[in-house]
N, C-alpha and C positions, 0 to 999 in steps of 0.2 A: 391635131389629133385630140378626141375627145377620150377623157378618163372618167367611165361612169363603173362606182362600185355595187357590187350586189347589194351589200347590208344598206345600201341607199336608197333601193328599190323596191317600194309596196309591197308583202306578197298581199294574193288574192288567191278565193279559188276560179278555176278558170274554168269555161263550158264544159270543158270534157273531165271535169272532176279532182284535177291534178291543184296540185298547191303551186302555182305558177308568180314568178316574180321577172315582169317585162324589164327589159335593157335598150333594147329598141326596138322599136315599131317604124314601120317605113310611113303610115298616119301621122303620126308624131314626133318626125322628125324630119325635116330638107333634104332628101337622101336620093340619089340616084336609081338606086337598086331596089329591088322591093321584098329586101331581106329584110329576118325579126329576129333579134335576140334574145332568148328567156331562157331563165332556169327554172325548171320545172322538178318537184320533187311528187315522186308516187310510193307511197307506202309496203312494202314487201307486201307481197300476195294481194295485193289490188290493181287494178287496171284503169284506164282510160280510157272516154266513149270515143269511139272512132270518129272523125271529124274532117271534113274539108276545108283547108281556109282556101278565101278567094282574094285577097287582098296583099299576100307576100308567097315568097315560096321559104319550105323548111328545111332545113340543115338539123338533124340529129346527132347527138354523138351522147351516149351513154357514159354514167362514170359509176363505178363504186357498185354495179348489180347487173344481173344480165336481166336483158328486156326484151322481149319480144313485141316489135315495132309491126300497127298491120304495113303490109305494104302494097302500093299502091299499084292499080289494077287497071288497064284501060287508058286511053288520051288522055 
């Protein structure tokens, strides 16, 4: 079992705008799955460009504000 903390992990800002701090990335790490773990912080009353990854799938879970997530449209 791998123990990786947040305050251990770069932030950056990340394409769609957000203050993003990666945990894992399925690129960067030996992983079955082609899941990605990040915490992502967005400012009250700001947004994030809408974006497609093509290299993992996304799990969201909101904490501490309500977000309106777009949601995805089509195959």
């Amino acid at each position: 079992m791998a123990v990786i903390r947040l305050e251990d992990c770069p932030e950056f800002i990340a394409g769609d705008g957000c203050r993003l701090r990666e945990m894992l990335h399925p690129d960067k790490a030996d992983l079955r799955l082609r899941y990605s773990l990040a915490h992502a912080t967005v400012a009250a009353g700001e947004s994030t460009a809408a974006h497609r990854l093509t290299t993992s799938e996304v799990v969201l879970h909101h904490c501490r504000a309500r977000a309106d997530a777009p949601r995805r449209r089509g195959p």
